[in-house]
N, C-alpha and C positions, 0 to 999 in steps of 0.2 A: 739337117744342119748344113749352114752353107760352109765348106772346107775351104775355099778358096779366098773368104773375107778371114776366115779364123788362121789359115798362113800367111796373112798379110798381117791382122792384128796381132800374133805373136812375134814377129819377125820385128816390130815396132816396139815390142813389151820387151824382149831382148836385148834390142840397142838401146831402151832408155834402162834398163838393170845392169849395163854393162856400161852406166854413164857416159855413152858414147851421143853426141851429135849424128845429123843426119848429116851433117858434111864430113865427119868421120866419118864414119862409117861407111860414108857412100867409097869414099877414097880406098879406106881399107878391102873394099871387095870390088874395086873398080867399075861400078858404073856410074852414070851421073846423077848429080843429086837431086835431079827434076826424076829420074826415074824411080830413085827410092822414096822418093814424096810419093811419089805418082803409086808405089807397089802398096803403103802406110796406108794410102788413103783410099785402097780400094779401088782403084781409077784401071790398075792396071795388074796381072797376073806376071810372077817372076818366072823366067823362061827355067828350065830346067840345069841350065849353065850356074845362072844365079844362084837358085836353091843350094843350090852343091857351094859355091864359094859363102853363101850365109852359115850353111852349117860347119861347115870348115871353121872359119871365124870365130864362131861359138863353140864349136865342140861338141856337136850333136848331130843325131840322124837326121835323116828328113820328116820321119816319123813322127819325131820330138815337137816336128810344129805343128803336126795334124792336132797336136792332145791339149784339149783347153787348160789354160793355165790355172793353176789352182788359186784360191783366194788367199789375199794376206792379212795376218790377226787384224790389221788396222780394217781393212776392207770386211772381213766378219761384223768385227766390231759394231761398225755404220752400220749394217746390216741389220744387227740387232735391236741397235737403239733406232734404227727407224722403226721396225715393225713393235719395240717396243713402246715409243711413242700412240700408237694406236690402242693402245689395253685402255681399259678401266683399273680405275684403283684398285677391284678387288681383283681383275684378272694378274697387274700386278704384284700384289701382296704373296700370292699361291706364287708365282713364277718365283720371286722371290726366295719365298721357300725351298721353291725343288734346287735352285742354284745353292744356296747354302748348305742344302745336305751334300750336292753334288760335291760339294769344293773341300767339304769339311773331309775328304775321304781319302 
């Protein structure tokens, strides 16, 4: 796993769930905002100063950005009906089925 794309992808998934800008943002933890483009897009690793004022800001350990973010119903969702798109009728019709008992419970 590469951890140092997935604390940069989270640190991006954070400020845009906390409807903040990247010029927010950038402002609220003082660096520039070429640099937290530059952290977002992978370009560049946040010094360890950084890390500590990002998780300040949000209210989390540093730990908390090591851990892949979990999916959202909507992101399940898609999920589903992509790979449901790919069945046959009748592999649908059985799916189907097992959902409705699941749901019915």
């Amino acid at each position: 796993m590469n951890y140092q794309k997935l604390i940069n992808s989270n640190i991006r998934a954070l400020r845009q769930r906390h409807n903040l800008t990247q010029e927010e943002f950038s402002e609220k933890i003082g660096i520039s905002l070429q640099g937290l483009s530059n952290i977002e897009r992978n370009r560049y690793q946040p010094t360890a100063e950084t890390i500590d004022k990002i998780c300040n800001a949000f209210e989390i350990t540093p730990v908390e950005l090591l851990i892949a973010p979990a999916e959202t119903n909507k992101e399940i969702i898609e999920n589903i009906v992509n790979l449901l798109s790919t069945c046959t009728t009748r592999k649908l019709k059985k799916i189907y089925s097992i959902i409705s008992i699941l749901l019915s419970r």
